[in-house]
N, C-alpha and C positions, 0 to 999 in steps of 0.2 A: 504494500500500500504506500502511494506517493508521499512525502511530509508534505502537513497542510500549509499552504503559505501565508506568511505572518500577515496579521493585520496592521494596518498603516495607522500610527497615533496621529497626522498629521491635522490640524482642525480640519482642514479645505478640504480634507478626505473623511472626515466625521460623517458615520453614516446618522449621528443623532444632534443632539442641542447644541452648536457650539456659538461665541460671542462671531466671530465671520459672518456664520449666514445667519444669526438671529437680525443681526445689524444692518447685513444686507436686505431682508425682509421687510423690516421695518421702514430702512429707510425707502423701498419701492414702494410701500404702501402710501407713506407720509406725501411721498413726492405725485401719487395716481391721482392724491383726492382732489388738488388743483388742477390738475390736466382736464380729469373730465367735468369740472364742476365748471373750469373756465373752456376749454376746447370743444369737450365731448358735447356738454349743453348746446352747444353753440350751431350744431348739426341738424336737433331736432327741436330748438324751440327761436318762436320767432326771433326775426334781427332785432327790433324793437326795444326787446327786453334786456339787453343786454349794453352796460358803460362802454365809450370808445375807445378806450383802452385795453379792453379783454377783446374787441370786433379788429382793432388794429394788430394787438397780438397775432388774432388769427391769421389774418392776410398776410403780416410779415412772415410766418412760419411757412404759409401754400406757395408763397413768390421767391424765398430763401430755400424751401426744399423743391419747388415744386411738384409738391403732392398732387397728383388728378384725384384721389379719391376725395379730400377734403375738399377737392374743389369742385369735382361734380356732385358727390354727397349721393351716390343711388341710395333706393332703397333699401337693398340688404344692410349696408354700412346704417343705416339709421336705426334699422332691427337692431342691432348687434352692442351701438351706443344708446338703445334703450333700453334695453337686459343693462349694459355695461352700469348706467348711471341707479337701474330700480333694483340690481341683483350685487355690483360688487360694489359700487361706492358704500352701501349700508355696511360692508361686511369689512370694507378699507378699516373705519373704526375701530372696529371688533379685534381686527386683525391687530393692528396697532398695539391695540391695551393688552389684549394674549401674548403679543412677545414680550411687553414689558413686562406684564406681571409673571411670565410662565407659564400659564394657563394649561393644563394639556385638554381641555376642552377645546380647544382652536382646531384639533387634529380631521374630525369629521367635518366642521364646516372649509376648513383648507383641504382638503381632498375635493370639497366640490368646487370650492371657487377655483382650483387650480387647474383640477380637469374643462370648465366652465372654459375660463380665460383661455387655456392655451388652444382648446378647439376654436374660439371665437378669431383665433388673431391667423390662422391656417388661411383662410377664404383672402384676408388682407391681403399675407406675405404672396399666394398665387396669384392675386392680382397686380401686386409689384413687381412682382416676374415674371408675370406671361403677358400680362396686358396692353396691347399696342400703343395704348395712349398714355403708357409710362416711357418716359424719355428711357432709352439706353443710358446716355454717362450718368441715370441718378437712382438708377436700380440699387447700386451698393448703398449708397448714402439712405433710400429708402427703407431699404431690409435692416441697416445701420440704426432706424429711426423706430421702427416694429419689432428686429429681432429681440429684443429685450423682451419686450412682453410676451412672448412666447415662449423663452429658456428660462426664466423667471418662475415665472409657474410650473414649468414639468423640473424645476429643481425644489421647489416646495412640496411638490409630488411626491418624488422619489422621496424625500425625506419623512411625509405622515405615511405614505404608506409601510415602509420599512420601520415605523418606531410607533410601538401602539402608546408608548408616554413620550410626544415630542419634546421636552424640555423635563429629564431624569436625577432624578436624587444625586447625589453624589455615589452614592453604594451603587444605583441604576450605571452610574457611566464607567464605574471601574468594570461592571461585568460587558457591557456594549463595548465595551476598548479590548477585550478581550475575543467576539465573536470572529465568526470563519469568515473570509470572506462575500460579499454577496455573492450570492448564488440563491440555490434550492432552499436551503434551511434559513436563510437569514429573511425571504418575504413573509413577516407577521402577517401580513394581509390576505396571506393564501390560506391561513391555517384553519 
């Protein structure tokens, strides 16, 4: 029988709570609830309603990246920023206060928001790449602009599904620092 190979203490390689990705977490969430409260809004409710300042925002970001989809706005896109603003902005909060305090309650509503977000931003990133009326030289700078939101959440993923307590006692992380590599035995979420 092979020797099992060691597990890595590294944080960046922590399959559970560590200060890196709690921080990184946080801080995506902290940073989402202005994007869509100033941008995302900005798609599906009148112009009207909205200071010249968050409407000049917009334009400088569509004319600085030239985004087509913010700028044609279809439909789908509007579906997607209106789950986005009635399903993950509420949860942005939640989020927030679960990493600060530890929460391991955060673990099943982050399994949904994460699988949510990252199928939501899929439809995007194909039409940043395939879609004619996406300039060629601003494909990278656009996937540059989306990618995040997509590895963000299937690394939130990976991480509730793999730790049925997201954020572990201290006795919890000496035994997780110990497990086999991922594999077979290490998805809690198959069991």
């Amino acid at each position: 029988r092979p020797a099992p190979i060691p597990q890595t203490t590294h944080p960046a390689m922590a399959p559970s709570s560590t200060p890196i990705s709690d921080t990184v977490f946080t801080y995506f969430f902290a940073s989402h609830i202005p994007a869509t409260m100033i941008i995302g809004t900005q798609i599906l409710l009148p112009e009207r309603l909205f200071p010249s300042w968050a409407k000049n925002l917009l334009q400088f970001y569509i004319e600085k990246v030239n985004d087509p989809l913010l700028e044609s706005r279809p439909v789908w896109l509007k579906s997607l920023m209106a789950a986005e603003c009635a399903l993950q902005l509420p949860f942005f909060f939640y989020a927030i206060r679960a990493f600060r305090k530890r929460d391991n309650r955060i673990r099943l509503p982050a399994i949904v928001y994460a699988s949510h977000a990252a199928t939501t931003v899929l439809p995007v990133l194909a039409s940043v790449l395939f879609d004619p009326d996406t300039p060629s030289d601003k494909r990278a700078l656009l996937c540059g602009v989306y990618l995040p939101y997509f590895c963000i959440p299937l690394w939130l993923l990976y991480r509730m599904l793999n730790n049925p307590e997201p954020f572990p006692t201290t006795k919890d992380q000496e035994e997780t620092s110990s497990l086999e590599p991922p594999g077979e035995g290490n998805w809690v979420w198959l069991k």
